[in-house]
C-alpha positions in Angstrom: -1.4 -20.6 -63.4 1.7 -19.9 -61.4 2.5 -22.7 -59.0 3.4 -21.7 -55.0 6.8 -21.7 -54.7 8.4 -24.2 -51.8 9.3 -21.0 -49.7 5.2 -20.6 -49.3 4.4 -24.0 -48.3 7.2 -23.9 -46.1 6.2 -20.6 -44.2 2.6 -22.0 -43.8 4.1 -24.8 -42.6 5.8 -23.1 -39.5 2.4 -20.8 -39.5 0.2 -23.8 -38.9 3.0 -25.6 -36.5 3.3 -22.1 -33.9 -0.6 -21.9 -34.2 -1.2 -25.6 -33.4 1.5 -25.9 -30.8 0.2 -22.8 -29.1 -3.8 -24.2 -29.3 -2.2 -27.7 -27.3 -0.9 -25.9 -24.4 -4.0 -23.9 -24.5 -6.0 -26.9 -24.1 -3.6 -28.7 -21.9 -5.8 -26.7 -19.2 -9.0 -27.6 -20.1 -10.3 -30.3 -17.9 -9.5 -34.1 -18.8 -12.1 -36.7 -19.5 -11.1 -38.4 -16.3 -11.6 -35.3 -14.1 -14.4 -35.1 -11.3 -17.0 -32.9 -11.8 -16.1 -30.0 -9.2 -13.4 -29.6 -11.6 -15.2 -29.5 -14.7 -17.7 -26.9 -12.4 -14.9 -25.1 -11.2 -13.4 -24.5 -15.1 -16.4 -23.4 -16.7 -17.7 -20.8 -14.1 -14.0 -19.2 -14.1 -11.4 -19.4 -16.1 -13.1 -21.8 -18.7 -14.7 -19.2 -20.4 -10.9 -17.7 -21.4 -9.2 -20.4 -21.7 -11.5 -22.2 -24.5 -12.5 -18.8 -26.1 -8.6 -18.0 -27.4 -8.6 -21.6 -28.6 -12.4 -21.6 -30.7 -12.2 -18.2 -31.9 -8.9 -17.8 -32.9 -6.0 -20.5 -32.3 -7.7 -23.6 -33.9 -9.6 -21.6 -36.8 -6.2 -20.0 -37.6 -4.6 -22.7 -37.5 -6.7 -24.7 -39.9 -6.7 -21.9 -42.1 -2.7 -22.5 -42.4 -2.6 -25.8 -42.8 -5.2 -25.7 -45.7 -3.0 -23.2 -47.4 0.0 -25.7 -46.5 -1.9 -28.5 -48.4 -2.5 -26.5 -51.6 0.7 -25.4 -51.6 2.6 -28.4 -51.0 0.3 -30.1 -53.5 1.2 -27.4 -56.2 4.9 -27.9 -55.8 4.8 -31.9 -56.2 2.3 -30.6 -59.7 5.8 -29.1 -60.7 8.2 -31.9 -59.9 8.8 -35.1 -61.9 7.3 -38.0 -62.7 3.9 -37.0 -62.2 2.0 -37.6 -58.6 0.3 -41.1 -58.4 -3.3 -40.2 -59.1 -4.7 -42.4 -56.2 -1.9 -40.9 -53.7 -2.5 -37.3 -54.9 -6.6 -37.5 -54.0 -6.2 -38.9 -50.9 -3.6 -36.4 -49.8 -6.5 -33.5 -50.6 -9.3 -35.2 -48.8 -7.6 -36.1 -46.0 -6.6 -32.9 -45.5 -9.4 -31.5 -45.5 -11.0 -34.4 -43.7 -8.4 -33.4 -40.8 -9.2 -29.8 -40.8 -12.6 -30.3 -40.8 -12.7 -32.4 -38.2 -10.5 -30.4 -36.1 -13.2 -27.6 -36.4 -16.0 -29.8 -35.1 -14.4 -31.2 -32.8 -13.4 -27.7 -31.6 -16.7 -26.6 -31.5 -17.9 -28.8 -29.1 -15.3 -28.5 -26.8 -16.6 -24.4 -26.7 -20.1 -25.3 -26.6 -20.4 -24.8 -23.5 -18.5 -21.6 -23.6 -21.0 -20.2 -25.9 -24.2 -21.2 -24.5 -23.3 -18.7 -21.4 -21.3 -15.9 -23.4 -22.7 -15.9 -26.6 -26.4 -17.1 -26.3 -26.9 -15.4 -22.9 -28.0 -19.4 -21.4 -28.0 -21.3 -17.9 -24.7 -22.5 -17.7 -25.0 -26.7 -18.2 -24.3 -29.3 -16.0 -20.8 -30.7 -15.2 -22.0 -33.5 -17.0 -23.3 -32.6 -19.5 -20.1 -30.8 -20.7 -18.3 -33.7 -19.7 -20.6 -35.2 -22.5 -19.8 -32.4 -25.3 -16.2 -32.5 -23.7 -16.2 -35.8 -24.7 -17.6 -35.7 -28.1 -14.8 -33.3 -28.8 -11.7 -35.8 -28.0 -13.5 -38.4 -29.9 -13.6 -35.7 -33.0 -10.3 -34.8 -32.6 -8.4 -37.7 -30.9 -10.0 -40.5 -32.8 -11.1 -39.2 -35.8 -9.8 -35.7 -36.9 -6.0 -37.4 -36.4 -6.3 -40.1 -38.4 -6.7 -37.9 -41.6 -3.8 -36.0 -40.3 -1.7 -39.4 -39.9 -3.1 -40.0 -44.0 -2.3 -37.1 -45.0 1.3 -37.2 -43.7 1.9 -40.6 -45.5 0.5 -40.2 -48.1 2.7 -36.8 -48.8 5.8 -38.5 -47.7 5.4 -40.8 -50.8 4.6 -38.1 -52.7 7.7 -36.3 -51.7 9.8 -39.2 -51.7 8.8 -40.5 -55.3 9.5 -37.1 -56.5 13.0 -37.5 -55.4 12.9 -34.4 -53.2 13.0 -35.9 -50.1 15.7 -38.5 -48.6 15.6 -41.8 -47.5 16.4 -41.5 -44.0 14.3 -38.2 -43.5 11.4 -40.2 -45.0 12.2 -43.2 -42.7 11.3 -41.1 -39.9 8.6 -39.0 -41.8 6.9 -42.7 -42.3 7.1 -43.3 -38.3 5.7 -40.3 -37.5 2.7 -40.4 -39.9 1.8 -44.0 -38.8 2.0 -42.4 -35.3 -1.2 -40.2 -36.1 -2.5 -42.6 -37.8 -2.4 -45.9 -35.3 -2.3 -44.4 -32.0 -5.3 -44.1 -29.8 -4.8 -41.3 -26.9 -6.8 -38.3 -25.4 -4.1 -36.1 -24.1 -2.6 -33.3 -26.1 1.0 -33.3 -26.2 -0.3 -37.1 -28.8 -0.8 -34.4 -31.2 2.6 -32.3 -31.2 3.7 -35.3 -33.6 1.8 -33.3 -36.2 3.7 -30.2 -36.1 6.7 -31.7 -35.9 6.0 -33.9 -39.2 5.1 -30.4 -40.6 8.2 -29.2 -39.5 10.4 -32.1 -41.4 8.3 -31.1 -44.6 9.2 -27.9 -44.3 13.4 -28.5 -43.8 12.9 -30.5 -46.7 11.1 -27.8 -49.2 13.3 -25.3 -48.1 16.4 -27.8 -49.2 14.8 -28.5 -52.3 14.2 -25.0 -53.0 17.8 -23.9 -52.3 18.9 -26.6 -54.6 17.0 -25.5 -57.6 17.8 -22.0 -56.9 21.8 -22.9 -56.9 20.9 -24.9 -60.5 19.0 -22.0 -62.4 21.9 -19.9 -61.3 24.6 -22.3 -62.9 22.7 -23.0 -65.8 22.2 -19.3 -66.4 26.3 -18.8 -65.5 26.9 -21.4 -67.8 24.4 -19.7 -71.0 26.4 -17.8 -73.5 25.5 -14.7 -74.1 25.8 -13.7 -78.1 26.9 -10.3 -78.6 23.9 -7.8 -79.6 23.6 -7.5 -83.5 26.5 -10.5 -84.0 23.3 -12.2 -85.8 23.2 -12.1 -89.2 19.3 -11.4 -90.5 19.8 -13.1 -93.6 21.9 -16.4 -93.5 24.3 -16.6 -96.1 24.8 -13.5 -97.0 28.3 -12.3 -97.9 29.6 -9.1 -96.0 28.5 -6.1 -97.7 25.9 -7.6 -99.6 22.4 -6.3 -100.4 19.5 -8.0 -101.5 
C-alpha cells in the first residue's frame, strides 16, 4: 500500500482549518447559553433557520470529513518515518480522533435540532427553552467533551512528530501549549476552539518542511548515483576480450 504523501495531509490540514474557522463564525451568531429567551425566540423564527442550516448540513460535516482524512494521513506518514510510532501513542492518536469528530457531529446535531423539527419534519416550532435545553446539550458535546479528544489528539501527534525527529523543539514547545489548551480549558464561546485550527496549521508548516527536505535529499542522492554506461557490463566475469565460451 502506498503511504499519503506529507503534501496530502498537509492540504487536508488547511481544508479542515478554512472549514472549521468558517463553521465558528457561523456559530458565533447562534444565541449564547446566557441569552434571554426573546432572543433565543427571535433566532429561531428568523434567521436561525439559515444560520444553523449552513453549519449542520454542510460546514461541520465537511469539516469532519477533512480532518478524518488529515488523521489517516498524518498517521500514514509517521508509518513511514523512523523509529517506529510508540504503539500506545499511535492508538490513542486514532481514537481520539475519531472520538473528536464524532463528537463534533453530535454535538452539531443538537444544536440544529431545532432547525429540523420545523424545516425538515414539518413540526411546531419548540419552546425557547426547550432549545435552550438542546442548545445546551450541544456546548456540553462540543465544548466539554468533543475538545478534549481534539486536545488528545494534538498531543499525542506532537510526540509522535517530535520522536520521529520531523518536528523541532521549539515548534513542539508551542504545539505542546496549544494541545494542553484543548485539552484543560473549560469555555463555551467559539473563538476557544480556533486553537484547533491553528495547531492544525503548525502540523501542516511542519509536513510541508519535512517534505521539502526529503525531496531536496532524493534529488542529491540521485545527483550523486553514478550512472554506468549502457553495455560497459560484462555478462560473463572474467572473460578476456574477444573470448567465446
Amino acid at each position: 500500500m502506498t503511504p499519503a504523501s506529507p503534501r496530502l495531509a498537509a492540504s487536508m490540514g488547511i481544508v479542515f482549518s478554512v472549514l472549521f474557522v468558517a463553521a465558528l463564525v457561523v456559530v458565533d451568531a447562534v444565541p449564547h447559553l446566557g441569552d434571554p429567551d426573546t432572543v433565543y425566540g427571535a433566532f429561531y423564527d428568523g434567521p436561525g433557520n439559515t444560520v444553523v442550516t449552513a453549519v449542520a448540513l454542510y460546514l461541520v460535516p465537511l469539516a469532519g470529513i477533512a480532518f478524518l482524512w488529515f488523521v489517516v494521513a498524518v498517521r500514514s506518514v509517521l508509518d513511514t518515518l523512523e523509529p517506529a510510532p510508540s504503539a500506545m501513542a499511535h492508538g490513542l492518536n486514532l481514537l481520539s480522533g475519531v472520538v473528536f469528530v464524532a463528537l463534533l457531529f453530535a454535538g452539531t446535531a443538537a444544536l440544529a435540532t431545532p432547525v429540523f423539527l420545523t424545516t425538515i419534519g414539518g413540526g411546531a416550532p419548540l419552546t425557547p427553552e426547550a432549545t435552550r435545553a438542546l442548545s445546551a446539550l450541544g456546548y456540553g458535546l462540543v465544548f466539554v467533551f468533543s475538545v478534549r479528544g481534539a486536545g488528545m489528539f494534538a498531543l499525542t501527534t506532537t510526540t509522535l512528530l517530535r520522536n520521529a525527529g520531523v518536528m523541532p523543539r521549539g515548534v513542539a514547545v508551542v504545539a505542546y501549549l496549544l494541545g494542553a489548551w484543548l485539552l484543560l480549558t473549560a469555555t463555551a464561546h467559539p473563538a476557544s476552539l480556533l486553537v484547533l485550527p491553528a495547531w492544525v496549521l503548525v502540523v501542516v508548516v511542519v509536513l510541508l518542511r519535512h517534505d521539502r527536505r526529503a525531496r531536496s535529499t532524493a534529488a542529491t542522492a540521485g545527483e550523486d548515483t553514478p550512472v554506468e554506461p549502457a553495455g560497459s557490463r560484462d555478462p560473463l566475469p572474467g572473460a578476456r576480450p574477444g573470448t567465446t565460451r
